[in-house]
NUDOFI-451792 format. One record per residue (C-alpha): residue number from 1; residue in three letters; z negated, x, y negated. Coordinates in nm, 4 decimals, decimal comma. Layout:
BEGIN
(NUM; ala; (Z; X; Y)) ...
// end
This chain:
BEGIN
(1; unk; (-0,0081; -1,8959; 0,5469)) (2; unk; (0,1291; -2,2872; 0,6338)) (3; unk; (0,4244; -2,2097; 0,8197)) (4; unk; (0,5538; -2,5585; 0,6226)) (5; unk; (0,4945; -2,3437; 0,2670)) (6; unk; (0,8181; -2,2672; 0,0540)) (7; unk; (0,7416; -1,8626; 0,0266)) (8; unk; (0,8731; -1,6645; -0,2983)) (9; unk; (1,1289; -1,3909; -0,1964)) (10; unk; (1,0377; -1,1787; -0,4963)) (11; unk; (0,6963; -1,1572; -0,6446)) (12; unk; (0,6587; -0,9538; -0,9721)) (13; unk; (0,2945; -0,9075; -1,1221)) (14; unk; (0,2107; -0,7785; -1,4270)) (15; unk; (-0,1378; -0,6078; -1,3403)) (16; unk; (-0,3430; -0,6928; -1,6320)) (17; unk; (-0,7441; -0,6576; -1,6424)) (18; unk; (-0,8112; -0,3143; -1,5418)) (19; unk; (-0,9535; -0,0982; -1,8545)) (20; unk; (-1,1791; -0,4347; -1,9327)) (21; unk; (-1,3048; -0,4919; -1,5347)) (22; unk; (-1,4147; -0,1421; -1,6328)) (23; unk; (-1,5822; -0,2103; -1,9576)) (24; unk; (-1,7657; -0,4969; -1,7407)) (25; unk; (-1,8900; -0,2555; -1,4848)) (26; unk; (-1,9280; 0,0192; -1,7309)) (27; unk; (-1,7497; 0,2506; -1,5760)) (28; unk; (-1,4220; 0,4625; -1,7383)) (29; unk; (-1,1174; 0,2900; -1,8328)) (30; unk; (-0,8969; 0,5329; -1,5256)) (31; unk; (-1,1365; 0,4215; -1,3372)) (32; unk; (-1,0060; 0,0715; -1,3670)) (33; unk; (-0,7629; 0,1720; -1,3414)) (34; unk; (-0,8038; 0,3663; -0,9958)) (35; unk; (-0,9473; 0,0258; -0,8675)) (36; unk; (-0,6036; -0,1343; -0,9875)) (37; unk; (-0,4355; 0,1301; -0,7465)) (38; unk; (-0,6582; -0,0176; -0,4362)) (39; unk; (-0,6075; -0,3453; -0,5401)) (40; unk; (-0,1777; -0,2775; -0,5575)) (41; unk; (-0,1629; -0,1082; -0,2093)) (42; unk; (-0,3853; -0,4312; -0,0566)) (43; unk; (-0,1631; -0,7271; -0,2752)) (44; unk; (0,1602; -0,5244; -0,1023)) (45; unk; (0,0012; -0,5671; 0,2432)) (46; unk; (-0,0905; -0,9116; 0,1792)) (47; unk; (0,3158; -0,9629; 0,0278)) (48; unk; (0,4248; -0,8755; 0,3456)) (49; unk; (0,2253; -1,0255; 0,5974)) (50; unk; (0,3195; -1,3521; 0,3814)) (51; unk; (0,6900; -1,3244; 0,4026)) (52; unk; (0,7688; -1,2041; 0,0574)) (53; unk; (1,0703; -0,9787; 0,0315)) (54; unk; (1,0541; -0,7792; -0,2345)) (55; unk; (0,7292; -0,7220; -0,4872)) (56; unk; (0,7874; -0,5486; -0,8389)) (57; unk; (0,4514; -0,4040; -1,0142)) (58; unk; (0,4251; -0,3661; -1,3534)) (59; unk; (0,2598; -0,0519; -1,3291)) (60; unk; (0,3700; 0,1386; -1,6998)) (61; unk; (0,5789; -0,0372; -1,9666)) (62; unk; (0,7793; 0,1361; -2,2587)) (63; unk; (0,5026; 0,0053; -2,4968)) (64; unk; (0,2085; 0,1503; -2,2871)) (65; unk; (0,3272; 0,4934; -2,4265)) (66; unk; (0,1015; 0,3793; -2,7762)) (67; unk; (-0,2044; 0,4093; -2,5770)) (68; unk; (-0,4650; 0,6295; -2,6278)) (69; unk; (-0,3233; 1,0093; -2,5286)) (70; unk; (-0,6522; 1,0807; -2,2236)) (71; unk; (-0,5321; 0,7174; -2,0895)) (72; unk; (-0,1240; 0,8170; -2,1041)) (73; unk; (-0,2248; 1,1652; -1,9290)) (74; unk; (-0,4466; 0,9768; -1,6257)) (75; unk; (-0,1990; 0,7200; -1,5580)) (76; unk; (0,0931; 0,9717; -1,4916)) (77; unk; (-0,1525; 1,2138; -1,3351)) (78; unk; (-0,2787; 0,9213; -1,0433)) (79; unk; (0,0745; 0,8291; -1,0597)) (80; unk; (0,1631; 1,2189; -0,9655)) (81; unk; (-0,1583; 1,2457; -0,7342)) (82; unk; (-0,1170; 0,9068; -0,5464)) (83; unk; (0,2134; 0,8299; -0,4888)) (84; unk; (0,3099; 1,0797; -0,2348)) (85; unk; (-0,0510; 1,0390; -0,0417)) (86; unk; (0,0504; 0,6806; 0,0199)) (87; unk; (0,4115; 0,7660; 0,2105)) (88; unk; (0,2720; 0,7768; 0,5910)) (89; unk; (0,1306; 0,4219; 0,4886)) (90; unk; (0,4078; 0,3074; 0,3509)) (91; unk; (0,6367; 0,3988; 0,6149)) (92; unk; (0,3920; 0,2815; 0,9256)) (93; unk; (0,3949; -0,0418; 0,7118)) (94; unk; (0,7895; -0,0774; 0,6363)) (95; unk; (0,7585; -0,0880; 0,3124)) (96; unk; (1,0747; 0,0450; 0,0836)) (97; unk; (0,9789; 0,1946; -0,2411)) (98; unk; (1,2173; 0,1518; -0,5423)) (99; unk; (1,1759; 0,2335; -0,8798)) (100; unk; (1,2886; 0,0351; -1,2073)) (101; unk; (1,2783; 0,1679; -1,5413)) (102; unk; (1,3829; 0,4618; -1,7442)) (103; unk; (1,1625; 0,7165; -1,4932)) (104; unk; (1,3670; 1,0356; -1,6654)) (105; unk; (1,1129; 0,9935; -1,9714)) (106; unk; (0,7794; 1,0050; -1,7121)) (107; unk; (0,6493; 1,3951; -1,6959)) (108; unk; (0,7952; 1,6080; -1,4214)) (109; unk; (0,5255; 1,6243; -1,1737)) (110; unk; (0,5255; 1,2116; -1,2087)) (111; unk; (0,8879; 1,2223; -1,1596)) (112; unk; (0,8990; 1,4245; -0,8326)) (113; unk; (0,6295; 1,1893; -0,7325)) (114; unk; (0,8341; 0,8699; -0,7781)) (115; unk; (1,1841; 1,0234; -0,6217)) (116; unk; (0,9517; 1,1573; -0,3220)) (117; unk; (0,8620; 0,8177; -0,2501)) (118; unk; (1,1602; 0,6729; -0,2894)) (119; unk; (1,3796; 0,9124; -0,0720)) (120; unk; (1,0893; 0,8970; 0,2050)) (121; unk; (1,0667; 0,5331; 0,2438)) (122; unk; (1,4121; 0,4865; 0,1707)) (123; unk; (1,4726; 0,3507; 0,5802)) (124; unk; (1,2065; 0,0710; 0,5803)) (125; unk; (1,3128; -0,2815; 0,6025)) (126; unk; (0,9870; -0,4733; 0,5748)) (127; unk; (0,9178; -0,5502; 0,2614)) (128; unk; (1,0397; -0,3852; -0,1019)) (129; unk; (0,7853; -0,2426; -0,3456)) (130; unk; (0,9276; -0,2131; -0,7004)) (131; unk; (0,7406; 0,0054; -0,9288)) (132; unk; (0,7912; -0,1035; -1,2693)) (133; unk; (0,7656; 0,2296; -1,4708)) (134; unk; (0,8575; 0,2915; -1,8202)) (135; unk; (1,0321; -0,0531; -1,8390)) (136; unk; (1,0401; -0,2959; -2,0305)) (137; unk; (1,2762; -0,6393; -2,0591)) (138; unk; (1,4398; -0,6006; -2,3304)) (139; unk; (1,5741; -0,2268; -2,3089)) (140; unk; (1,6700; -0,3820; -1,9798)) (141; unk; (1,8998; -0,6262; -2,1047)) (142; unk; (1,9934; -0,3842; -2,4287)) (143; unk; (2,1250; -0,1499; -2,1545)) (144; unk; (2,3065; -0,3893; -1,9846)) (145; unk; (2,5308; -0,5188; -2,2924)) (146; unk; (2,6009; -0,1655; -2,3078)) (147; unk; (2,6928; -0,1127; -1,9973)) (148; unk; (2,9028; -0,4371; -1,9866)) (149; unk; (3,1215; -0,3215; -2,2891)) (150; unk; (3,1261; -0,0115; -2,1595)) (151; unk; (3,2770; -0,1633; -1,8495)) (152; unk; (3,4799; -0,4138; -2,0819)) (153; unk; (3,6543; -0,1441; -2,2826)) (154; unk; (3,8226; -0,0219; -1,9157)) (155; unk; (4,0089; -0,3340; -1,8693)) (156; unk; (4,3549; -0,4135; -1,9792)) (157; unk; (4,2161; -0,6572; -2,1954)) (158; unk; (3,8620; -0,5866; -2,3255)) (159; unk; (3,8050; -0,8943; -2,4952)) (160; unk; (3,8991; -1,1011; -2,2018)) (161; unk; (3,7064; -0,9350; -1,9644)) (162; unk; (3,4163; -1,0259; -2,2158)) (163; unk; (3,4838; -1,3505; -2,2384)) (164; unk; (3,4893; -1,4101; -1,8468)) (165; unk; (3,1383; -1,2568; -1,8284)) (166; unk; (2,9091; -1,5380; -1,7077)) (167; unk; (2,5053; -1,5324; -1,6658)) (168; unk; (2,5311; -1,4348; -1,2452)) (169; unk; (2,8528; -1,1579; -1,3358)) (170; unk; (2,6187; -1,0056; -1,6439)) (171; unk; (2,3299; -0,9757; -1,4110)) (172; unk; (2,5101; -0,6733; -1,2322)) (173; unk; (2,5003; -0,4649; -1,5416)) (174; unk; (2,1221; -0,5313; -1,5162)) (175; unk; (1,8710; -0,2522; -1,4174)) (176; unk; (1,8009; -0,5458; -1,1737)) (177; unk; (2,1233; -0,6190; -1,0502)) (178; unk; (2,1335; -0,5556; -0,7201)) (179; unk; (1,7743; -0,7287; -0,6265)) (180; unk; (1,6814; -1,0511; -0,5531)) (181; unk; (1,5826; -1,2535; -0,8719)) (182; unk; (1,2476; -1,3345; -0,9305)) (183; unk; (1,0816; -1,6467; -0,7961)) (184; unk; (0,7642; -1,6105; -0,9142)) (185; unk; (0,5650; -1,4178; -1,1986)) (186; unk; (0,2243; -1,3628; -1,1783)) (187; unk; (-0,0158; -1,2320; -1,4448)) (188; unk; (-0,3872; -1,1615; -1,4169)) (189; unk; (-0,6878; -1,0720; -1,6652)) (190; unk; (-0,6310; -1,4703; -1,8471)) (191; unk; (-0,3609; -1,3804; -2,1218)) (192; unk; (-0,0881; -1,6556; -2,1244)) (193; unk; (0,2283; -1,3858; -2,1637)) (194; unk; (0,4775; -1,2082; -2,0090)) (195; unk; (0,4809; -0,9123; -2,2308)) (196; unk; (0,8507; -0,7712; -2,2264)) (197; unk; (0,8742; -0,7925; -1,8312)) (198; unk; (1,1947; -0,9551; -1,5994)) (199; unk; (1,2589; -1,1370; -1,9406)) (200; unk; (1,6536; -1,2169; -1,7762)) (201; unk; (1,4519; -1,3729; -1,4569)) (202; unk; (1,1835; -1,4727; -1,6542)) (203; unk; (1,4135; -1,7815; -1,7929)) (204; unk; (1,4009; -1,9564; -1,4368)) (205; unk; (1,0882; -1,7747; -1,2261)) (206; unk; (0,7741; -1,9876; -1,2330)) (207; unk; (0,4414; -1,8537; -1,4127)) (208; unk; (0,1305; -1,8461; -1,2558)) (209; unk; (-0,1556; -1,7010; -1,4496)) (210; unk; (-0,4750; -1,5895; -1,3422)) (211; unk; (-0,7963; -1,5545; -1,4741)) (212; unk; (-0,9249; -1,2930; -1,2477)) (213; unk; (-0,9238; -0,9025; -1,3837)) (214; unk; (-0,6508; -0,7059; -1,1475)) (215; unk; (-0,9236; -0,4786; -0,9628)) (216; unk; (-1,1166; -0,7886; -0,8807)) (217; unk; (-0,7619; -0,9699; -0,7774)) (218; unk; (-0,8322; -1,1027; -0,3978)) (219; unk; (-0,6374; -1,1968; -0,1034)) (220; unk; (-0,7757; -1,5307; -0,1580)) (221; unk; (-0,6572; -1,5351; -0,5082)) (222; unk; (-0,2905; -1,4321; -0,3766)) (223; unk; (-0,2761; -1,6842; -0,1650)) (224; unk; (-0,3483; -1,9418; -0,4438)) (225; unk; (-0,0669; -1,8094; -0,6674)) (226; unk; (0,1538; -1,8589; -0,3754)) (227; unk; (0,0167; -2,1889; -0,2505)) (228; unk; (0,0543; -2,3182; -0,6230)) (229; unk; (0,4102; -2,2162; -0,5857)) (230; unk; (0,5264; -2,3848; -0,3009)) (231; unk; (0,4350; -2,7286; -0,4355)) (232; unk; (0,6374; -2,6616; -0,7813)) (233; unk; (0,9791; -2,8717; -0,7629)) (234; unk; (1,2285; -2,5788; -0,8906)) (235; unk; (1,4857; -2,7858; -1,0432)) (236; unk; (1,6696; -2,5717; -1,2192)) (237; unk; (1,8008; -2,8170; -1,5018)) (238; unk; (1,8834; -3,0920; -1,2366)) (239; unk; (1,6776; -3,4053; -1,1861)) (240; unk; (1,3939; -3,4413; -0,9501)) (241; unk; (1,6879; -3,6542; -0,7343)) (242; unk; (1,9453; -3,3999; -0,7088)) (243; unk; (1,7477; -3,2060; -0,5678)) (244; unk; (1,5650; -3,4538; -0,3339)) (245; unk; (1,9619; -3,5394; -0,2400)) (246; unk; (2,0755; -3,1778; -0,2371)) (247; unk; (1,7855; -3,0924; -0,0308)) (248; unk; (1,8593; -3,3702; 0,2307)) (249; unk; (2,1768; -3,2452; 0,2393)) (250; unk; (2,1605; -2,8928; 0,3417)) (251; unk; (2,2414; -2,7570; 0,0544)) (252; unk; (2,0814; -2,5040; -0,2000)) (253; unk; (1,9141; -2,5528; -0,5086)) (254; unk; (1,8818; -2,3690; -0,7835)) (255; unk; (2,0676; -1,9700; -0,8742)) (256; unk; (2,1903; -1,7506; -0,6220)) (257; unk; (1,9289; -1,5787; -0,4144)) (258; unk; (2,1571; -1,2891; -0,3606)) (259; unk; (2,1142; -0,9813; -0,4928)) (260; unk; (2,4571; -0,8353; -0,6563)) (261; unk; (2,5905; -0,4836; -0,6383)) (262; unk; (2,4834; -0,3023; -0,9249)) (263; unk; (2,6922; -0,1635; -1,2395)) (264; unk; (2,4734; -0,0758; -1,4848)) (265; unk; (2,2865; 0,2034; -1,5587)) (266; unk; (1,9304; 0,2198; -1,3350)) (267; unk; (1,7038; 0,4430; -1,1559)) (268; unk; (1,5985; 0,2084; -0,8813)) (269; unk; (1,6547; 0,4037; -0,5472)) (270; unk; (1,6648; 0,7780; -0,4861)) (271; unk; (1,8277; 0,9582; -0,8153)) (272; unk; (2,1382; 1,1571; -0,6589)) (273; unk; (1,9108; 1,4731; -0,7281)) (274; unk; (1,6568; 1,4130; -0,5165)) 
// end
């Protein structure tokens, strides 16, 4: 990677192709989505040795329970199976697993898996994989309104402390809330959507879609979503000269690119029954 590139901090992918790379090499749908598994523990290899911070998969959203029943049943069972196979890796590699999403609703043996891998790698400091599981956008930021009255109703006066919420202060009640926002959003398999994922983030990360099935997803590929990003102008409602000006003054443009303390209900990290 040109050292003189403008890397993303957080990278979230929403791993689309796998049951129709399948189809195309007539094989099994799991078995796409096995491949997709490869093809995850490469593109967080490939994260890191790029500079990316954190990296959020999409790897089960709250609407992929409508799938067929067999499908539902392999997904948790690889997600059971795999997970805790991959924790020397992870941890020779530095990678920090976290999990985002209402995980209490995943079967038990999936579960274990995902609080396993979370409490194991818990140490590492390279990079931060973010399993998407059982999430979707807009329970997100339904869970965080909650949470924020929730918080509200403690104050002296509730209604005031509601009306001094801004967009950075709501973003702690956020599953999210305490991770860096997302920079940029990429989607394979050729759809032109974002289907219910980091819709808060979403408003301000920049697309890139790709054409290429997720199994068949290269390093070369990765490294064209992330060129492609570091020649986009992020302006952020300002004018291309603010920024130019801001820029050649030293100072930042665009949101915050700190992650907050969290308020709001999650279950990113190691549940406190691990």
């Amino acid at each position: 990677m040109s050292a003189n590139l403008s890397i993303p901090r957080h990278v979230a992918i929403i791993m689309d192709g796998n049951g129709r790379w399948a189809r195309q090499q007539g094989l099994p749908r799991l078995e796409g989505h096995r491949q997709g598994a490869v093809r995850a523990r490469q593109v967080v290899e490939w994260a890191a040795e790029s500079g990316v911070r954190q990296i959020s998969l999409f790897a089960f959203s709250t609407e992929n329970w409508s799938r067929p029943k067999i499908e539902v049943r392999g997904l948790m069972s690889m997600l059971a199976s795999l997970l805790p196979r991959e924790i020397p890796a992870m941890n020779e590699k530095g990678v920090r697993v976290r999990a985002l999403g209402d995980t209490s609703a995943l079967p038990e043996k999936a579960q274990r898996a995902v609080e396993k891998v979370c409490r194991e790698t818990r140490t590492n400091d390279r990079i931060d994989l973010v399993l998407c599981l059982n999430y979707g956008g807009s329970q997100e930021i339904l869970s965080g309104v909650r949470a924020a009255c929730l918080w509200a109703s403690g104050q002296p006066d509730m209604q005031k402390a509601l009306a001094a919420l801004d967009e950075e202060s709501f973003r702690k009640f956020l599953w999210c809330g305490d991770m860096l926002p997302v920079d940029l959003l990429i989607r394979t398999g050729g759809e032109h959507r974002i289907s219910n994922f980091f819709l808060w983030d979403a408003a301000y990360s920049e697309l890139y879609f790709s054409r290429q099935y997720w199994p068949a997803f290269t390093r070369q590929d990765f490294k064209a979503a992330l060129d492609d990003y570091s020649h986009r102008e992020r302006r952020f409602g300002k004018t291309s000269e603010q920024i130019s000006g801001n820029q050649s003054n030293g100072g930042q443009t665009g949101r915050s690119r700190v992650g907050s303390k969290q308020s709001g209900k999650t279950t990113t990290d190691v549940p406190n029954d691990a």
